[in-house]
Every structure is written in C-alpha cells, then in structure tokens.
C-alpha positions as CSV (number, residue, x, y, z in Angstrom):
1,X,101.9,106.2,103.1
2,X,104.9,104.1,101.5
3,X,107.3,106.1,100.0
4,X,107.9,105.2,96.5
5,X,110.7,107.3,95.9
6,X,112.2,105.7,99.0
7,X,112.2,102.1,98.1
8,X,112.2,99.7,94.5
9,X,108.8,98.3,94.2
10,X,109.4,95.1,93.4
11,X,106.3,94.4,92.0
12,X,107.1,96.5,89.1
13,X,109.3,93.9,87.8
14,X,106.3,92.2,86.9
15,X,104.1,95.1,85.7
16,X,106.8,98.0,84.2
17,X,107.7,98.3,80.5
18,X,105.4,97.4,76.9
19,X,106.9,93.9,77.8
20,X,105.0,93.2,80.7
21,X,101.7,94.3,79.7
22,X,100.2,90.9,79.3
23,X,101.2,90.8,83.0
24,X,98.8,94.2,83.6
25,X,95.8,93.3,81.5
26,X,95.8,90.3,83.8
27,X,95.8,91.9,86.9
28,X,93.5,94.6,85.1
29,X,91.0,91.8,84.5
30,X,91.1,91.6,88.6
31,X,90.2,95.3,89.2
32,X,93.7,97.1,89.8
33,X,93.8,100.3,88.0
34,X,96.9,102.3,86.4
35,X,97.5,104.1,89.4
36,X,97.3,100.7,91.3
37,X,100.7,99.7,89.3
38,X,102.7,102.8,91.0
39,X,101.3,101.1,94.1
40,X,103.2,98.3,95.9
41,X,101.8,94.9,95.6
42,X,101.4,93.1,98.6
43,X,100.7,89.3,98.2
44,X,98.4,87.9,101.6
45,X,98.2,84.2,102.1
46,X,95.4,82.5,103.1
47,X,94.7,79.0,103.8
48,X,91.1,79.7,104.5
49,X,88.9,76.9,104.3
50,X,85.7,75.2,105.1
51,X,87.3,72.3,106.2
52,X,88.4,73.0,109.6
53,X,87.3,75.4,112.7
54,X,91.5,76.9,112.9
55,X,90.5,77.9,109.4
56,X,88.0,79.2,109.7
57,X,88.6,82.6,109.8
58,X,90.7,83.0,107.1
59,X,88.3,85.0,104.2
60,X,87.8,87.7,107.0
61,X,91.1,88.4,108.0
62,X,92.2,88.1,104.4
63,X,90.1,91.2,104.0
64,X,91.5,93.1,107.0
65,X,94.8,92.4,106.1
66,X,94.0,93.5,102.5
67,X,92.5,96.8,103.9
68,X,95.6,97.6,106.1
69,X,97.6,97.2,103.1
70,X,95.7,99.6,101.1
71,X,95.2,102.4,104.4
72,X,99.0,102.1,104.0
73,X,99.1,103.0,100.1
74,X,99.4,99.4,99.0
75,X,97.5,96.9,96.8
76,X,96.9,93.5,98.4
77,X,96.5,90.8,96.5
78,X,95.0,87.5,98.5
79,X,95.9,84.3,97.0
80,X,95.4,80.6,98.5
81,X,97.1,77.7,99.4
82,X,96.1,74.4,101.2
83,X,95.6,73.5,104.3
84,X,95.8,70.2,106.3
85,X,94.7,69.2,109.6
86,X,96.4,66.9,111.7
87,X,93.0,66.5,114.1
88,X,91.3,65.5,111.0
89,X,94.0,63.2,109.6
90,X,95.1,61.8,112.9
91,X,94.3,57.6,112.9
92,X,94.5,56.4,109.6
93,X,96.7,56.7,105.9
94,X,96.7,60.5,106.0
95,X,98.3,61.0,109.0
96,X,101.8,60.8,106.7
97,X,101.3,63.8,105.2
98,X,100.8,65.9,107.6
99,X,105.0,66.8,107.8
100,X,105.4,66.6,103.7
101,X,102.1,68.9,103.5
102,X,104.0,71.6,105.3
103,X,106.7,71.9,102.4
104,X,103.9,71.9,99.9
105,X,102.6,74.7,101.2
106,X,105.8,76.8,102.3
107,X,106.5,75.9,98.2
108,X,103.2,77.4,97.2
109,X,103.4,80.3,99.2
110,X,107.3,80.9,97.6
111,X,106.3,80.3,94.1
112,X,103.7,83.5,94.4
C-alpha cells in the first residue's frame, strides 16, 4: 500500500480545501468516491486507437495499468492523447508531421 503519511499527494493540490470542490464534484461525476481523494491519483496515458495495429492495444493495457495502480492503493485515471503513424503517413504531405506530432503529444501528456 502507498503510504500517505510518508509522501505529499500531489493530487491533493487539486482536490483539498472548500476551494477546490468544483474540482471533486468533477471527478465525482467520474465515479471517485471521498475516500478515493485520500488516495493518490495516478494519471495513465494512452494513445489507444483504431487507427493503427502498434495501437492497438492500448484500452487493454490502460485497464491493467489502472488495476495495478489501484492493487497498490491508488486511483488511476486514463486520459488520451494522439497518435500518428509514420507507416501510414509515409509517401505523401503528412509525412511532415510525423517529428512536430511528437511535441504535440509530449505537450498533451504535460498539460495533464
């Protein structure tokens, strides 16, 4: 089990005090409970997609990762972000983003 007592959650930033409770009714309207706020929260990237076969598997391991997170006294949280494929974009116009698209999604993955 994580140790609260051991370590700042830094999650509660976002979820401790009357002045963040717009901040828990939102993640309320998601399913995480009172108890859930005490809790860590993980945040679990996934660039799942239907889009291409390296993608794939993205929703199921999102869920495994999610579970080991909460075996561990955690809450994971899965949120998305893009993904691009060179062997799809390779041979015409949007072959050029394929080295900006990496920054937009290291961005997307900072911003959460």
């Amino acid at each position: 089990m994580i140790s609260a007592m051991a370590h700042k959650i830094h999650s509660q930033d976002v979820t401790e005090g009357s002045s963040k409770a717009g901040a828990r009714a939102m993640l309320r309207a998601v399913g995480l409970t009172d108890e859930d706020f005490a809790k860590p929260q993980i945040g679990l990237v996934s660039a799942g997609n239907e889009v291409t076969p390296c993608n794939l598997s993205g929703p199921r391991l999102s869920k495994r990762a999610k579970q080991g997170v909460r075996d561990r006294g955690g809450v994971g949280l899965v949120f998305a972000t893009i993904a691009v494929s060179d062997g799809i974009a390779m041979g015409h116009e949007g072959m050029r983003a394929s080295l900006v698209s990496r920054e937009v999604i290291a961005d997307s993955v900072e911003l959460v």
